[in-house]
N, C-alpha and C positions, 0 to 999 in steps of 0.2 A: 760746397757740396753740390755733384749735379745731382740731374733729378733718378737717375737709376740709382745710385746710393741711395736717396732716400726714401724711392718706392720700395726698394730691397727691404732695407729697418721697418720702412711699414709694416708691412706682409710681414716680418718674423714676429715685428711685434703683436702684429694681429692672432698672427697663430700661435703664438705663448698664452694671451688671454683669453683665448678661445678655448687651450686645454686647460687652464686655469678653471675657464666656466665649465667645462664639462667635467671633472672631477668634481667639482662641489654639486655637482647635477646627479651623480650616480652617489655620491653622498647623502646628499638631500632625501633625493626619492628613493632608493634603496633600490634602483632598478639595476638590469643587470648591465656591465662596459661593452656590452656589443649593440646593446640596442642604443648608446650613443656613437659607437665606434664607428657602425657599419653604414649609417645615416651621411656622418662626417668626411666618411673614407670616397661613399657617391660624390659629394657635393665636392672635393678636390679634384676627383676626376673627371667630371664634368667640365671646370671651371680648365683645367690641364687641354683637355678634348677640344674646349672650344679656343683656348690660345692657338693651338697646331691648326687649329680648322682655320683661325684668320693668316695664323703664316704663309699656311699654304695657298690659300685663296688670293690674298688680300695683297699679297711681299710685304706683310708685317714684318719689319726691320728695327732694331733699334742700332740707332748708327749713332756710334762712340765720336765727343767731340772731345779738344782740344780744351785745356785749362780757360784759354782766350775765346774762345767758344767756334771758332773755325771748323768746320767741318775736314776741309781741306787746307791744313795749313802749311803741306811740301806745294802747292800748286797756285807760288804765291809770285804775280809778274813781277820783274826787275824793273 
């Protein structure tokens, strides 16, 4: 498994039990789904905002490797 697969499953799994916690949270407290919605929906954009802000700055890249882990593996001397 590389490591982008398994940050992917991270993050979906984070975010499954995160809406897990926030329905037992508007359960719990009997408050209303946007005053957890609306909190939730900031803090993805934020976090979305500032990935694009290091792309762009940074040449945040995530560069796909080879089973063998070769970054370049056509560019391999005879």
């Amino acid at each position: 498994m590389d490591r982008s697969t398994f940050w992917t499953g991270y993050f979906v799994y984070a975010v499954i039990q995160g809406m897990i916690i926030m329905a037992r949270l508007v359960k719990l407290i009997e408050i209303s789904w946007w005053l957890v919605f609306i909190p939730t929906f900031l803090i993805l954009l934020y976090g979305f905002s500032v990935i694009i802000y290091l792309k762009l700055t940074c040449n945040l890249r995530i560069e796909k490797t080879t089973e063998t882990g070769n970054k370049n593996e056509h560019e391999k001397t005879i």
